[in-house]
N, C-alpha and C positions, 0 to 999 in steps of 0.2 A: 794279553787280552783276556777279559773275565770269559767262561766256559760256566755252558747251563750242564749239570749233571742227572742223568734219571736213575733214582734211588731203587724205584718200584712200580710194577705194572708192566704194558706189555713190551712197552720198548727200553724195560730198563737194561742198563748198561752203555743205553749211548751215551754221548755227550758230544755238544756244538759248540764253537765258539760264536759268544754274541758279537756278529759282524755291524757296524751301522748305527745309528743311534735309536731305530726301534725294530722290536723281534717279535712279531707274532707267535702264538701259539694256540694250536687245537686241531681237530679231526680232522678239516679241508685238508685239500693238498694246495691250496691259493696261501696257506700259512708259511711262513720261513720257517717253523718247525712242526712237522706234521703228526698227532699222535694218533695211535692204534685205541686207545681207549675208550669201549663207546659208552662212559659216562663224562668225557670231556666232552664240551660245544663244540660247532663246528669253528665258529670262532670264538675261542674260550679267553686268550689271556696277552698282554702286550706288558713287554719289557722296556721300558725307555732308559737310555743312559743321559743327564744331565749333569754339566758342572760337578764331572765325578763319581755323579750318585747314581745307585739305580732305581730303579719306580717299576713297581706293577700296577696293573689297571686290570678289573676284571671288564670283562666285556659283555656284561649281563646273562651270565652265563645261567647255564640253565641247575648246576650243583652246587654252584657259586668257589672259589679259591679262598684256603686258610692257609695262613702265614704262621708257621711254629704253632699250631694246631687252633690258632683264632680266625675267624673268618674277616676278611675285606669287604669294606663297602664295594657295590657293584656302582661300576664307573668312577670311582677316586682312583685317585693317583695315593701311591702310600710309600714311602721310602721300606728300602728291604737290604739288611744287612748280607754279606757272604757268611756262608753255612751255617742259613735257617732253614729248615724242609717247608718245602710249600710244597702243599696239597691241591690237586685238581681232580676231579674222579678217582679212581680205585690209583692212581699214579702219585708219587713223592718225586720230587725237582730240587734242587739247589746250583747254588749259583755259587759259584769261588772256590779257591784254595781251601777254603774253610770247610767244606764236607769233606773233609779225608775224617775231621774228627770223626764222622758217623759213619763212613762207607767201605772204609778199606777190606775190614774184616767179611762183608757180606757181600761184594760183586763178584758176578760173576764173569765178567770181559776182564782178561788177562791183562791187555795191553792196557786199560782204563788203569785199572790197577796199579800195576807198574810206572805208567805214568806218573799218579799223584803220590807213588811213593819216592817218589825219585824230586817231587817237589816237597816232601816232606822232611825226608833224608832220617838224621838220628833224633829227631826228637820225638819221631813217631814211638820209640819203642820207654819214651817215659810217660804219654798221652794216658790221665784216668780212661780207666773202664767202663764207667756210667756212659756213654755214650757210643760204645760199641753191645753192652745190653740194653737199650734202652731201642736201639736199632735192629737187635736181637729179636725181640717182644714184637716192630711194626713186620718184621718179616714172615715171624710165623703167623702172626695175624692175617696179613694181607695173603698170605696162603690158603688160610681157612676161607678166606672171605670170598675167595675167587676159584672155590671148587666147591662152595657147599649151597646148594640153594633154598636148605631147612631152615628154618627159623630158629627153633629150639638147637640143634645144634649149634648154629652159629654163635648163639649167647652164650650155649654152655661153653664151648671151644675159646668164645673171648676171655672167659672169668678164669679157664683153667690156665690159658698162658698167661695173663696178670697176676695170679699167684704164686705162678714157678720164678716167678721174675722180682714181683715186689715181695719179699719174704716177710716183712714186717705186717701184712694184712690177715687181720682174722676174720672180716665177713665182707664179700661183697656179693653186687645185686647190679642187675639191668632190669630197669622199670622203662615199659614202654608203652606211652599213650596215645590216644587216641587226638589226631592236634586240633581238630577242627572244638572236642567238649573237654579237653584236658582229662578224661575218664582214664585209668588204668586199663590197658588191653591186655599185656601178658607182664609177668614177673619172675625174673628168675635169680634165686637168691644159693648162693654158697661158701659155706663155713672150711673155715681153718679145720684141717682132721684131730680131733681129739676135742672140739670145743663141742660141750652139749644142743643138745638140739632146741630147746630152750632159750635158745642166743639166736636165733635165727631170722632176724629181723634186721631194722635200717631205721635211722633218722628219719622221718618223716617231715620234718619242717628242713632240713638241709635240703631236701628230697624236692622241696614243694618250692623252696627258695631258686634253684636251679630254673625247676620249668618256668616259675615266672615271670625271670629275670633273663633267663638263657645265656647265663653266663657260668663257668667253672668256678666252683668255691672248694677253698682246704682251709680248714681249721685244724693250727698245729696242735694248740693244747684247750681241749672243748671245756673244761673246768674254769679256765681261764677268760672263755668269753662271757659277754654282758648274758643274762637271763633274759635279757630284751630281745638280742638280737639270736641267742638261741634258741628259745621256742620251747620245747620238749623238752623241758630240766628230768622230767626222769629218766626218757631214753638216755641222754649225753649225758647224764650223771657214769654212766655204766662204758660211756666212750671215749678215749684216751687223744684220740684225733683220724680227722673225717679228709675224704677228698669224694670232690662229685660232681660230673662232667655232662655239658648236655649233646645230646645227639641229634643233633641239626642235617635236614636234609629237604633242599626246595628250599631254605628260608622258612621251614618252618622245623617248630623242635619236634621230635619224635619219641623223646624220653632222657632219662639218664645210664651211666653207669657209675655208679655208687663205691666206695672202699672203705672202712676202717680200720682201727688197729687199738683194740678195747682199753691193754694195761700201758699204752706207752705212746705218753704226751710226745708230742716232738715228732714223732714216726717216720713222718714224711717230709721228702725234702721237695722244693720247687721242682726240680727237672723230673720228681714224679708225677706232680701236677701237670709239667708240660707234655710228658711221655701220652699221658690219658687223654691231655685235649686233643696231641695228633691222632693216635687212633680212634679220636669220636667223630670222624669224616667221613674216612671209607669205611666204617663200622656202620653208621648210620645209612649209609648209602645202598649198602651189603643188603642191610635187616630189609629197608624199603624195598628192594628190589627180592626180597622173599616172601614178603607179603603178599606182592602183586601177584607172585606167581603161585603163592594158596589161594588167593582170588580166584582166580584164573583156570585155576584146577578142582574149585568149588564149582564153580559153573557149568563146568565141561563135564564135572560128575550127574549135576542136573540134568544135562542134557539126554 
């Protein structure tokens, strides 16, 4: 019987078996599985099993659910493979055998553990490492994110763990705007150590493509694209290859976070693209929920 697994947040380490052919999920206690997390809905998400398959449904939630860091239409049904991380509020879920790839190394439930290792047996110990640091980076993230309620810390805290992790990056940037006039509100930009100061900037048309679209773009080797579709030939003359993610929250975009890697085409591979979409969720989520509370503390200073 397939088994829902919790990656991260407050109830992680449990895990359910999906009993029945549909599973609620969210805050109620009226749910068949009930979360602590108060950026999930009260009723946030539904598992169907069909001819096989499994199916989520968001339930028009109110932070909406992302599948391997893309968001779902609210109310479709979507097929969801076992061990892809889906995202709900500040919480990561997977479903099957297939999350030992990402989880063994970071729970903390002994018996969970031990469990899924004992469904893994000896191939666990030939299993690439990219997905036990790539699970690495959402943990310390999801750390930062869920004890800090600065603003500026938390971007600077996100760009530091993306760097100890993606070694191949020499500038990156969280640009975050305003959604309602697309206006730049805050920018936080930081270099590889040793690169001059001078180099301290970002793609501007990658940058601009992103919030447009609200979709994540990586350009392996930026020399190599059309001049049409890249925009800024002087900046990306100087840029090796880009990735740039948008940070959605409410259904609306809230910015990006940004990476390149100036001397070396190629730099990045897919599952770094995908590393970045998952944490642009609960990052997004984090940032919004710092805001409100610089609001919040502007006012009460008024007062």
């Amino acid at each position: 019987m397939t088994k829902l697994y919790i990656l991260e947040g407050p109830n992680k380490g449990e895990s359910f078996e999906l009993k029945g052919e549909k599973i609620s999920i969210g805050r109620s206690h009226e749910n068949h599985i009930q979360m602590k997390d108060r950026f999930v809905s009260r009723k946030h998400l539904e598992i169907y099993r069909r001819d096989g398959k499994l199916f989520l449904k968001d339930l028009m939630s109110e932070n909406g659910t992302f599948v391997d860091g893309e968001p779902i239409k609210p109310g479709k049904e979507l097929e969801v493979k076992e061990g892809l991380p889906i995202s709900i509020g500040m919480s990561v879920l997977c479903l099957g055998h297939g999350c030992t790839e990402y989880i063994l190394a970071f729970l903390d439930s002994i018996e969970l553990s031990k469990e899924l290792s004992e469904k893994v047996g000896e191939a666990q110990k030939d299993r690439p490492m990219t997905a036990e640091r790539n699970m690495e980076l959402i943990y310390k993230v999801s750390h930062v994110l869920g004890q800090s309620s600065d603003v500026n810390e938390i971007l600077e805290r996100i760009l530091e763990n993306i760097f100890e992790l993606l070694k191949r990056i020499d500038r990156g940037a969280i640009i975050l705007v305003n959604h309602k006039t697309g206006e730049k509100r805050q920018v936080i930009i930081r270099n590889k150590e040793g690169l001059p100061p001078n180099k301290m900037r970002y793609s501007e048309a990658v940058v601009q493509r992103v919030l447009k679209t609200g979709k994540a773009v990586m350009i392996p080797d930026a020399q190599a694209e059309d001049a049409a579709e890249r925009g800024d030939t002087l900046e990306l003359m100087e840029i090796g290859s880009v990735m740039c993610v948008p940070l959605i929250s409410k259904s609306e975009i809230r910015g990006v976070i940004y990476v390149d890697s100036l001397q070396k085409p190629y730099g990045f591979r897919r599952e770094d693209l995908s590393l970045l979409t998952a944490l642009s969720s609960p990052a997004a989520i984090a940032i919004e929920n710092a805001l409100l509370q610089e609001r919040l503390d502007k006012v009460k200073k008024k007062k």
